[in-house]
C-alpha positions in Angstrom: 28.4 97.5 32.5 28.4 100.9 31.5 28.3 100.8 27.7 25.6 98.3 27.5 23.6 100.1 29.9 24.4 103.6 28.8 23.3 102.2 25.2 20.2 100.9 26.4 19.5 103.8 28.6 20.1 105.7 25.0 17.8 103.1 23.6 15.2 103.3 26.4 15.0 107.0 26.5 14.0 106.9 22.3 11.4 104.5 23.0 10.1 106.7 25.9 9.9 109.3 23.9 7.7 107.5 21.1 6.0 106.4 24.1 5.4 109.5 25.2 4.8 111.0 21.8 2.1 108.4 20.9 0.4 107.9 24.8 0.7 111.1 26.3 2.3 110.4 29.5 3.4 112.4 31.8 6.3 111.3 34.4 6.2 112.2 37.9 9.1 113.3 40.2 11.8 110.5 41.8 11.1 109.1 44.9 13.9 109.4 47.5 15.6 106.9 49.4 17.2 106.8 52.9 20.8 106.8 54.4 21.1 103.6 56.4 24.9 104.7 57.4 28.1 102.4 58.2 26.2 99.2 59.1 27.2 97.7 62.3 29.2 94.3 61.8 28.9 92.0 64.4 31.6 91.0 66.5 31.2 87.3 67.4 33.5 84.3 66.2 31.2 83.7 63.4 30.2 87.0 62.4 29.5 86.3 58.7 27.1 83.2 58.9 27.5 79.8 57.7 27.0 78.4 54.1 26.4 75.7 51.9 26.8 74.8 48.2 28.0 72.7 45.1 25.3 69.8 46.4 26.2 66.8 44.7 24.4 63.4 45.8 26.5 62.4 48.0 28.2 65.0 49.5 28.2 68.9 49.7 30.8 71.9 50.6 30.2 73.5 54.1 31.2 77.2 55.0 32.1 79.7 57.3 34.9 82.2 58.5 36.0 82.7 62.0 36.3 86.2 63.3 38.6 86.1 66.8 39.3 89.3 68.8 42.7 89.0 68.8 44.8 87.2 66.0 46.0 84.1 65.5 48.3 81.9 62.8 45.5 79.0 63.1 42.2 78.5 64.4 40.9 74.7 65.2 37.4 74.7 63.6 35.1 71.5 64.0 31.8 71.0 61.8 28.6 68.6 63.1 26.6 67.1 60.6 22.9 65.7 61.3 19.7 65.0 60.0 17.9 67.0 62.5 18.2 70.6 63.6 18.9 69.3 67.8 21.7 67.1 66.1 19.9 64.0 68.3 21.0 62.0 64.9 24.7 62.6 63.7 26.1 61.9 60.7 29.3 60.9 62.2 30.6 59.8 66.2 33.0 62.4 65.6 33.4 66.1 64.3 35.2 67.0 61.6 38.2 69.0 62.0 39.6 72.1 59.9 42.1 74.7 60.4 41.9 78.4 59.5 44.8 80.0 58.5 45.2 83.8 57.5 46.4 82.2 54.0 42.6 81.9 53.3 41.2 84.7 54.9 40.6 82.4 58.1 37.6 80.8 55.9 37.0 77.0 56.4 35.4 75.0 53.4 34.8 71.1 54.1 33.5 69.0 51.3 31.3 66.4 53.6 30.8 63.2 52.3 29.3 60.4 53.1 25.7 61.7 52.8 22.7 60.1 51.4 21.1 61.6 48.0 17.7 63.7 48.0 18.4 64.2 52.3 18.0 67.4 54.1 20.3 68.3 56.8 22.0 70.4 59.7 25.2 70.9 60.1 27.1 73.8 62.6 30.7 74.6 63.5 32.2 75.6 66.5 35.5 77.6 67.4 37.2 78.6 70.3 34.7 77.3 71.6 32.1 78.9 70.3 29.1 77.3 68.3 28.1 78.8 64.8 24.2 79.2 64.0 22.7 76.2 62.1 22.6 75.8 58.7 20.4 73.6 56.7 21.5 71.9 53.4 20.2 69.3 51.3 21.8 66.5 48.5 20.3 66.1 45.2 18.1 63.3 44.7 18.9 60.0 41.9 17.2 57.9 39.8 13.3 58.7 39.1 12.3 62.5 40.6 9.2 63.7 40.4 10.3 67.4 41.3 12.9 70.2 41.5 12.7 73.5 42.5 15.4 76.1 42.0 15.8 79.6 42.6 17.1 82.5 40.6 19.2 85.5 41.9 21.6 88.0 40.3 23.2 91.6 40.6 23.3 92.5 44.3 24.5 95.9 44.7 24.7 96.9 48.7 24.8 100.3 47.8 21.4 100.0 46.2 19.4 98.9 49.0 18.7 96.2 51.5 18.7 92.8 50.7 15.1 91.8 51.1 15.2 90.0 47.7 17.2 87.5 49.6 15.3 87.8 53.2 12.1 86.7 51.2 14.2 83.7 49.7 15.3 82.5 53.0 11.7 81.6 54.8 10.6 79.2 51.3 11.2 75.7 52.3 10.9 73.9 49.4 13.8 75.3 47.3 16.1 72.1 46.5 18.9 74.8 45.6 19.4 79.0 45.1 21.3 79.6 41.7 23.7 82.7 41.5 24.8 83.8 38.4 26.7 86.8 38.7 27.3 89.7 40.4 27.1 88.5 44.0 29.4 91.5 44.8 30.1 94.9 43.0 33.7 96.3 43.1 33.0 99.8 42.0 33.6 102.6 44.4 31.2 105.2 45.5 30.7 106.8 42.6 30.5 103.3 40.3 27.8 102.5 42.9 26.2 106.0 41.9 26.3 105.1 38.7 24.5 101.7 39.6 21.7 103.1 41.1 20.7 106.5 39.2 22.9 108.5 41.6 20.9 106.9 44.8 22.6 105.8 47.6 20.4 103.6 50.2 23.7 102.0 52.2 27.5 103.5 52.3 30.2 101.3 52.3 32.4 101.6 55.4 35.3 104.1 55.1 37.9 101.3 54.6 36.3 99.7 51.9 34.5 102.3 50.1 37.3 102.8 47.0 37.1 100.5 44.0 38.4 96.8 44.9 41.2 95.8 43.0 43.7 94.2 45.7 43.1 90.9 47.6 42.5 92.3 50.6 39.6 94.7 48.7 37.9 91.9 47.7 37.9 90.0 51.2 36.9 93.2 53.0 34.2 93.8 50.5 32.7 90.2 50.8 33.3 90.5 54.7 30.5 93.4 54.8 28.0 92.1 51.9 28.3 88.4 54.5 27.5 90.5 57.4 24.0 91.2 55.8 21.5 89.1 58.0 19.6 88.5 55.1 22.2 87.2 52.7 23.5 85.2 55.9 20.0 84.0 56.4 19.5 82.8 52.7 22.7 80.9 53.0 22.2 79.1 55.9 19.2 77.7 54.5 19.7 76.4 51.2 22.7 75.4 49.1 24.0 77.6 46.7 24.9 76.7 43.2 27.0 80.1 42.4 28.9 81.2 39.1 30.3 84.8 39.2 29.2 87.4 36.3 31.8 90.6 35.6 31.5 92.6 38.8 33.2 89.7 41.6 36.4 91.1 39.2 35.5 94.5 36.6 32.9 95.4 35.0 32.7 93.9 31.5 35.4 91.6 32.0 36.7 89.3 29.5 39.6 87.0 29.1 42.1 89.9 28.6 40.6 92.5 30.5 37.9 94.7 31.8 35.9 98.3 31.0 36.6 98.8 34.4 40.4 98.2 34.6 43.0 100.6 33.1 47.1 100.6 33.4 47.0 102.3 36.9 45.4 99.4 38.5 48.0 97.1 37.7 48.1 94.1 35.7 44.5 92.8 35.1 46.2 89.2 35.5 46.8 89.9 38.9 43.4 92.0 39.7 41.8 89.2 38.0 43.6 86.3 40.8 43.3 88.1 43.6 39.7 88.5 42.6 38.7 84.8 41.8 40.7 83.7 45.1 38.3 86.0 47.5 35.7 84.5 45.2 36.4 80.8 46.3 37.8 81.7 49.9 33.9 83.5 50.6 31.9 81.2 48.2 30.6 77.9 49.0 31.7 76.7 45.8 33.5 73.8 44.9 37.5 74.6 43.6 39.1 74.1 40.0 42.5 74.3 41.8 44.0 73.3 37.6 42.5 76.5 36.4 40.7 79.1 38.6 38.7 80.4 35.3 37.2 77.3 34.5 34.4 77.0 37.1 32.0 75.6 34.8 30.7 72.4 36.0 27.4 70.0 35.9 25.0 68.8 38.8 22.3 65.8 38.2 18.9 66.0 39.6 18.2 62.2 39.5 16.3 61.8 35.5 14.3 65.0 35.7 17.2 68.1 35.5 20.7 68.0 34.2 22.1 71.7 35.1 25.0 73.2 33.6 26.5 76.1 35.1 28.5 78.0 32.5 31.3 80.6 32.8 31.3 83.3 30.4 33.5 86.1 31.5 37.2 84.7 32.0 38.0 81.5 30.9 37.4 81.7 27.0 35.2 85.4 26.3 36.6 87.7 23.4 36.6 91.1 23.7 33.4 92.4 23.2 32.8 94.5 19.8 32.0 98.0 19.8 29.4 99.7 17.5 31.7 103.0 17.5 34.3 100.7 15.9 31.8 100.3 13.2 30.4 103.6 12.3 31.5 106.2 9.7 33.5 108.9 11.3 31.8 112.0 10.1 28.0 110.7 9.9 28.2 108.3 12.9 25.9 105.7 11.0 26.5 102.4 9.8 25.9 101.5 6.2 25.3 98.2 4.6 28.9 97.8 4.0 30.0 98.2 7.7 27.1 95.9 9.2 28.2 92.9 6.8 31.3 93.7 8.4 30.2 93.5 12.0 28.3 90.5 11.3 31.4 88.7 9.5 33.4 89.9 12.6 30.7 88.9 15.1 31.0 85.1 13.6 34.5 84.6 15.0 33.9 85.7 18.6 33.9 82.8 21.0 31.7 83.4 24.7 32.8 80.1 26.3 36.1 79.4 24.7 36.8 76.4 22.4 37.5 73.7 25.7 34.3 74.8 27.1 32.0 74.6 24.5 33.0 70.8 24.0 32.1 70.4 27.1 29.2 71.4 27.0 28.1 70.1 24.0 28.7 66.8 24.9 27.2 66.9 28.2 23.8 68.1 26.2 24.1 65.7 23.4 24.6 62.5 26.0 22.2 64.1 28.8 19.6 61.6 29.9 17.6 64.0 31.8 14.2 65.2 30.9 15.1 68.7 31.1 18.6 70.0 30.0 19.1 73.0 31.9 21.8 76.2 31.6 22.5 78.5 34.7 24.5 81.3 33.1 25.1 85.4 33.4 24.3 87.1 30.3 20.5 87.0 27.8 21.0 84.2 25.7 18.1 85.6 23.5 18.3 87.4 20.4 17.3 91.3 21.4 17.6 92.8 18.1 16.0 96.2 17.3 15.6 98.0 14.3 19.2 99.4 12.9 18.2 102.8 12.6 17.5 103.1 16.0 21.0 101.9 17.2 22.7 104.1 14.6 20.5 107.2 15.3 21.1 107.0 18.8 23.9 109.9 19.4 22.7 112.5 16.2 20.8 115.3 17.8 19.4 116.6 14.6 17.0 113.3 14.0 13.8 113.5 15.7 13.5 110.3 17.4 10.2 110.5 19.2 8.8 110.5 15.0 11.4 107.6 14.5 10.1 105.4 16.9 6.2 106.7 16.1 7.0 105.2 12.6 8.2 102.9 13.4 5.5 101.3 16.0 2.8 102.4 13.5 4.8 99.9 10.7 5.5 96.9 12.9 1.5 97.5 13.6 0.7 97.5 9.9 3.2 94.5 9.3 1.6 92.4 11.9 -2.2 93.3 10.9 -1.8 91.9 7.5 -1.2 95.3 5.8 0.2 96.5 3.3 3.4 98.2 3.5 6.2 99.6 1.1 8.9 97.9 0.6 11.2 100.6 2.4 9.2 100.6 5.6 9.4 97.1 5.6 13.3 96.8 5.6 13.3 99.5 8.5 11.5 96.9 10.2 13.3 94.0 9.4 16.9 95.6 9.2 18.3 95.1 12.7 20.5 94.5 14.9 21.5 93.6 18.7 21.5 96.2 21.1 24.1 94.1 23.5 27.2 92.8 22.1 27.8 92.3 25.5 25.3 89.4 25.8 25.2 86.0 23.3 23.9 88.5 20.8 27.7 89.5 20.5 28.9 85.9 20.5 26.2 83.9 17.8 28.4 81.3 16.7 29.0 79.9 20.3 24.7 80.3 20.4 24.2 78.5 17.1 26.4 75.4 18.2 24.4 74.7 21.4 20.9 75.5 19.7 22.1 72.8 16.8 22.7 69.9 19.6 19.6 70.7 21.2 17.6 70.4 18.0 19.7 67.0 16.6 19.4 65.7 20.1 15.8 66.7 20.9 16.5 67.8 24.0 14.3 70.3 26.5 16.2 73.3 26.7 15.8 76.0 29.9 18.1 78.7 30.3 18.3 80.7 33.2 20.1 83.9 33.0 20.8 87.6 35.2 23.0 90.3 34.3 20.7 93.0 33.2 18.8 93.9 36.6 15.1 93.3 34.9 12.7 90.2 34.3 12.6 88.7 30.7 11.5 85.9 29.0 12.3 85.0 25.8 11.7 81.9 23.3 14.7 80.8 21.8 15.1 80.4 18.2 17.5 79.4 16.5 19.2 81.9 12.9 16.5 80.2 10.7 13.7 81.3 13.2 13.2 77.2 14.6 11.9 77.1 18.4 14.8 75.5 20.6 13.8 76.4 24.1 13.4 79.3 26.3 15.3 81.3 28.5 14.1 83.0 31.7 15.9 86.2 33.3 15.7 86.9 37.0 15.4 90.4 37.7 18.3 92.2 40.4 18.1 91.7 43.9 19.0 95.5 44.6 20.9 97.1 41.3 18.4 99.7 40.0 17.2 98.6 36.4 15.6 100.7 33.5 13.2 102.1 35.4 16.0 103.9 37.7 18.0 105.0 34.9 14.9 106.4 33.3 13.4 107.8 36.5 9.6 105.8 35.1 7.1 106.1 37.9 5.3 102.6 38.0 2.6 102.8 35.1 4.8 104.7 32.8 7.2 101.6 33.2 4.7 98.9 32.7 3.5 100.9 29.6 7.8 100.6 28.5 7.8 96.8 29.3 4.8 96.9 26.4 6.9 98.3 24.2 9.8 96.7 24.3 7.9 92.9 24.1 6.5 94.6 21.2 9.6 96.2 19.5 11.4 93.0 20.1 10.6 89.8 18.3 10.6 86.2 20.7 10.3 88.4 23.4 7.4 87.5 25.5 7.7 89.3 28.9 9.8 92.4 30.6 9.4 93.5 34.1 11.4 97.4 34.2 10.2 98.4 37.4 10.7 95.7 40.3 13.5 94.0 42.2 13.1 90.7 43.1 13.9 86.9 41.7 13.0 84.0 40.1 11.7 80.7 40.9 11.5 77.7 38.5 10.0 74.4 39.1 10.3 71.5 37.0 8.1 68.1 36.4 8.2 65.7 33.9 5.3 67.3 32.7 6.6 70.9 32.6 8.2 73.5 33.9 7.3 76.6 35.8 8.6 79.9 36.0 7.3 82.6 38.5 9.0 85.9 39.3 8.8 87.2 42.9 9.2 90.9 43.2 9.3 93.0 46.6 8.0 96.4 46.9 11.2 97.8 48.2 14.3 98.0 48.8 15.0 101.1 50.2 13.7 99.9 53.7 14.0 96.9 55.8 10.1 96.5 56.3 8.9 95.2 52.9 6.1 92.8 51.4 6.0 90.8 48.5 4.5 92.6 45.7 2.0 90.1 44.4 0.6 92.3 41.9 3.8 92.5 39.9 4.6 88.7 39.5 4.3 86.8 36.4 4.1 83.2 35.9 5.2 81.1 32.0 5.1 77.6 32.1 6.9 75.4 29.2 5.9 71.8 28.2 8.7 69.1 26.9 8.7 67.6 23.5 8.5 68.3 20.0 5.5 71.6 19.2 6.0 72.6 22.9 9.1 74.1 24.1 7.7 77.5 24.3 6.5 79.6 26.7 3.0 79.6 27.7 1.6 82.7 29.9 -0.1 81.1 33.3 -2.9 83.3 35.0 -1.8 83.8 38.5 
């Protein structure tokens, strides 16, 4: 998203330089990465894998694609179901039978039912007769459930390195489900991908699919080479996905009109935008709105523990975002009083999830029965508001920032000790606004009517989130400062985050993270240095976040960076339902 990270990496320089100013770092050269080349795709019937998702209790969608070496109008393709991996126990006397047609990019989807709830199993196609490797799935459990464990992934940029994020993922077996939320592929060409990774390239895109993706057959070839991964094929086969795309499975920034990334000589965005959403359910184990392909929100039931909603926020009901530039005097660049009232009134009336949505979802919060009421979504629901002068000062040369920001800190400081402080230092404190319009900071009414059912209702709210390539957790509060729930943000699987943009070196991006918890108010952790994802566990007694990291991604031999994670746990009920740091 290239304004709301070329803000923040506006906003993260200025804070680096207070850094700087009041520490006395000093940063140390980039590291350099490797050229992995055209990968090799393998040539078999089923070169991409096989795949599961949309787990309901009874049933879940099976996946896979046939590759033959010669074409064909139809392929024959059988699936096995069984509740152990030597299929000894079949779920049925007979395979089931599906054809592949070139109409769906020769990908096979079954919805298996029949199955019993809260049961792991094995299931395996075979074509021309040829067997598929073995996937393992599992239903979700009813009535009383003493645990569920879910994991978190977002923004997986090839370009940007290997996918060990998802290699680690694939050897836990305890996960009842992985949760995608956004950005499984990236359509930019090679120098969006660039962009996306601080001018570092770890893997190339093959020749025929290295230009931006804007046809049908783009998007198929591109998912073709990010399912030839072994990893990503590895993480899929054993666990069911739960997947709702972000901006980048169409353009960057998307909304329901449009994209950043999408001018007049790429066609109709209408089109773009089809084409897009059909590779999206042709490739993903995902279960099909065939009424509306924009509506992919949807709810899944863990038994009386977890009610999940997965949320769409990008096509089916998003406003354009607002831009600050819209909102700034021409000659002085700031924003003055009159302006931001204005950009508040204005931000009132955007809509994230459209008006059919939002019903929805309130009413699936208001009558859940579940002990924890939990939202798998793209985009920081948080409020991440910074002081104003900040924003507006960002592009005038003349103001000495690194001061700004000293003054700043030293305030909020004095504020917090108990000091005294002028009246005008304390309004630069407490005048602010959000740096991402992009996020549900640009969107508050649609954040405000969830937050007020979850408070009349008394529910336990969770929100899991991706988008912005780091690890963040935030309490949630509601616009007169009332504790509603938390939110916890997985951090990318390979797209570089601050700490790329900035070029930090590891300390000097731990000593960041500081500053930004402390700059910004309810938020309670940020990792800007570390790919990885998250894992949350619930109970009826709590849940439990931890954040896996790896130490690289620029090589296939990797190790889980244990120093790096983090783990928050919240407790249910009224005076809980915040987070609570865990020693780990």
């Amino acid at each position: 998203m290239p304004f709301r990270k070329g803000f923040f990496f506006g906003f993260a320089i200025l804070l680096l330089m207070g850094i700087l100013a009041v520490m006395s770092f000093t940063s140390c050269g980039d590291s350099g990465s490797g050229d992995s080349g055209v990968p090799e795709l393998e040539k078999g019937v089923f070169a991409h894998g096989v795949a599961s998702g949309d787990p309901l209790s009874d049933r879940v969608i099976l996946w896979t694609r046939v590759s033959l070496p010669e074409p064909q109008e139809t392929v024959e393709v059988t699936v096995e179901v069984a509740t152990d991996r030597e299929f000894a126990n079949p779920v049925m006397r007979s395979p089931v039978t599906k054809t592949a047609t070139a109409e769906r990019d020769y990908t096979v989807k079954v919805d298996f039912t029949g199955l019993e709830a809260g049961t792991v199993y094995y299931y395996r196609f075979r074509a021309d007769g040829v067997e598929s490797p073995t996937g393992r799935t599992k239903t979700l459990p009813e009535g009383d459930v003493s645990s569920v464990k879910l994991a978190v992934f977002s923004c997986a940029n090839y370009a940007s390195g290997y996918f060990n994020v998802y290699g680690h993922a694939a050897k836990q077996d305890d996960l009842d489900a992985v949760l995608h939320v956004g950005d499984y592929i990236y359509e930019y060409d090679t120098e969006g991908l660039s962009f996306e990774n601080s001018g570092d390239i770890v893997r190339h895109l093959p020749e025929d699919n290295d230009k931006e993706v804007v046809t049908l057959d783009d998007y198929r070839g591109r998912y073709a080479i990010y399912r030839s991964d072994s990893q990503l094929q590895a993480v899929h086969a054993a666990h069911p996905f739960i997947a709702i795309w972000d901006d980048h499975e169409v353009a960057n920034n998307s909304h329901k009109e449009g994209a950043s990334n999408h001018d007049a000589g790429e066609g109709d965005f209408e089109a773009r935008k089809m084409a897009a959403l059909q590779a999206y359910y042709e490739w993903m184990p995902i279960r099909e709105n065939t009424q509306e392909r924009e509506a992919a929100y949807r709810s899944f039931s863990f038994g009386n523990l977890v009610g999940l909603y997965m949320l769409e926020t990008r096509l089916v009901g998003r406003d354009e975002q607002l831009d600050y530039r819209d909102y700034r005097d021409s000659k002085t660049k700031m924003i003055d009083m009159q302006m931001q009232q204005k950009l508040e009134t204005d931000l009132q009336s955007q809509t994230l999830l459209g008006e059919d949505q939002l019903d929805w979802l309130l009413g699936e919060l208001g009558g859940s029965t579940a002990t924890w009421q939990v939202l798998g979504q793209q985009v920081l629901m948080g409020r991440m508001t910074l002081p104003a002068e900040l924003l507006i000062h960002l592009e005038d040369p003349s103001i000495d920032l690194a001061s700004d920001i000293s003054q700043l800190t030293a305030i909020k400081m004095q504020i917090l000790s108990g000091a005294s402080v002028s009246p005008e230092d304390r309004a630069r404190i407490e005048n602010v606004l959000p740096y991402n319009l992009d996020a549900w900071d640009g969107y508050p009414s649609d954040r405000e009517a969830i937050f007020d059912v979850i408070h009349e209702t008394d529910k336990n709210l969770v929100v899991l989130s991706g988008d912005t390539h780091n690890g963040w957790a935030n309490n949630l509060k509601d616009a007169n400062g009332k504790q509603i729930g938390v939110e916890f943000a997985g951090p990318s699987v390979t797209s570089g985050g601050i700490e790329d943009f900035l070029g930090l070196p590891e300390p000097l991006a731990a000593s960041f993270s500081d500053a930004v918890e402390f700059l910004v108010d309810d938020l309670v952790y940020s990792n800007a240095n570390d790919r990885g994802y998250l894992i949350v566990g619930f109970t009826p007694q709590g849940a439990r976040s931890e954040w896996i990291y790896v130490d690289t991604v620029n090589e296939l031999d990797f190790d889980e960076k244990g120093s790096a994670s983090k783990v928050f746990k919240v407790l249910p009920g009224k005076g809980n339902r915040k987070l609570v740091p865990v020693d780990n």
